[in-house]
N, C-alpha and C positions, 0 to 999 in steps of 0.2 A: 388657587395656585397662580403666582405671577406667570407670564411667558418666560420670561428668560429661567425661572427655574420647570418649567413646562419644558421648553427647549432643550436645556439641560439633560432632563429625563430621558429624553427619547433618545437623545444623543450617546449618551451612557447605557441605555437599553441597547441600541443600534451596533455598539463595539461589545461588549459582551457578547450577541448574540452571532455576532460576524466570529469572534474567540472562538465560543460554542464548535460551530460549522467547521472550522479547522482543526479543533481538537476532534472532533466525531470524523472527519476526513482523515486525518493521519492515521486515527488507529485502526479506520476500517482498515485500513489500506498495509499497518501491520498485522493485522488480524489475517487481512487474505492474503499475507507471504506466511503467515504459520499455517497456514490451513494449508498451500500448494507445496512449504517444506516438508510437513509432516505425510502426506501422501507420496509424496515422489519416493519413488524404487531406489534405493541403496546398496549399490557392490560395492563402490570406493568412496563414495561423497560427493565424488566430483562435478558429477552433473547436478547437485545438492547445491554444491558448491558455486555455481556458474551462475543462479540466480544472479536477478540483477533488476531497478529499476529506472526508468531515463522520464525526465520531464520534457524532452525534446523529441524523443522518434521511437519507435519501437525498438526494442533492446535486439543489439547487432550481434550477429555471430560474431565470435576469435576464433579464427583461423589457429592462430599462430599460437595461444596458450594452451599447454596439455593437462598441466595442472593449478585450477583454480583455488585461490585462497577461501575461506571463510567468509563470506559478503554483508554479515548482518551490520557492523558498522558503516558500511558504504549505503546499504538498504534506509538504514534510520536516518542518517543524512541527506539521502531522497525525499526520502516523506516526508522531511522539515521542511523541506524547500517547496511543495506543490501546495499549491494556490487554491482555494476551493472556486470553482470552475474550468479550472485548469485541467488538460488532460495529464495523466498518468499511465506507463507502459509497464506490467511487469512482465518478466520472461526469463531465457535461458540463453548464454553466449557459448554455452558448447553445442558443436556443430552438428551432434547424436539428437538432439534434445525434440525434436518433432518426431523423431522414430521412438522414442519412448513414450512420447505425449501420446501418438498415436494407438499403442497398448494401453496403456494405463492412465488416459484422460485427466491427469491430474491438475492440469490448468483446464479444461474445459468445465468438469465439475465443481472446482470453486469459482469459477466465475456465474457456472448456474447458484451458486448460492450466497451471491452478493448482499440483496437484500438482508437476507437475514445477518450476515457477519454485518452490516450496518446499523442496523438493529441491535446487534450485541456490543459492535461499537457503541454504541447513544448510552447503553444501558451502563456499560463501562466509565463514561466520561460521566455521566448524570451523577453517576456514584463517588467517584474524586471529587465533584463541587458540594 
């Protein structure tokens, strides 16, 4: 094999695998807002609702908003944007949200169970290519 198609190879192996890493990042990263929506406690939605992810700081209370819209399109928007090495915050901006966490662990439990939801991510992406 000449170099330059040696070079080539690797260079092409190199962005695939960099692809890979990003696809396996995004969807962990969907995987563990379905795992934290599906356990969170449900009267109204709202605190359901208030999810939210930021590539810049830990996700901020709203004071000021009573009732939160639907977040999954703003969520999927996040995750396209986060960089693999990059940090990622998810969390809740209603201002209740550490008094219910505190009952019902629901962010603390999936976040013990990262590995594996990346793991099922990997399994999930391997299977799309």
């Amino acid at each position: 094999m000449s170099e330059d198609r040696f070079a080539s190879a690797v260079t092409d192996w190199a962005k695939k695998t960099e692809h890979q890493q990003a696809e396996v990042l995004h969807e962990s990263l969907r995987q563990l807002d379905k795992e934290v929506e599906a356990n969170v406690p449900v009267l109204t939605g709202n605190l359901k609702n208030s999810r939210a992810i930021s590539t810049l700081a830990p996700v901020a209370i709203d004071w000021k908003v009573k009732k939160f819209r639907e977040p999954d399109d703003a969520i999927n928007n996040a995750i396209a944007g986060v960089e693999v090495g990059a940090t990622a915050w998810l969390g809740f901006r209603a201002p209740y949200a550490h008094i219910i966490e505190e009952k019902y662990a629901y962010l603390r439990l999936a976040a013990q169970r990262w590995q594996q939801v990346v793991n099922e991510a990997a399994r999930i992406v391997k299977a799309r290519l």
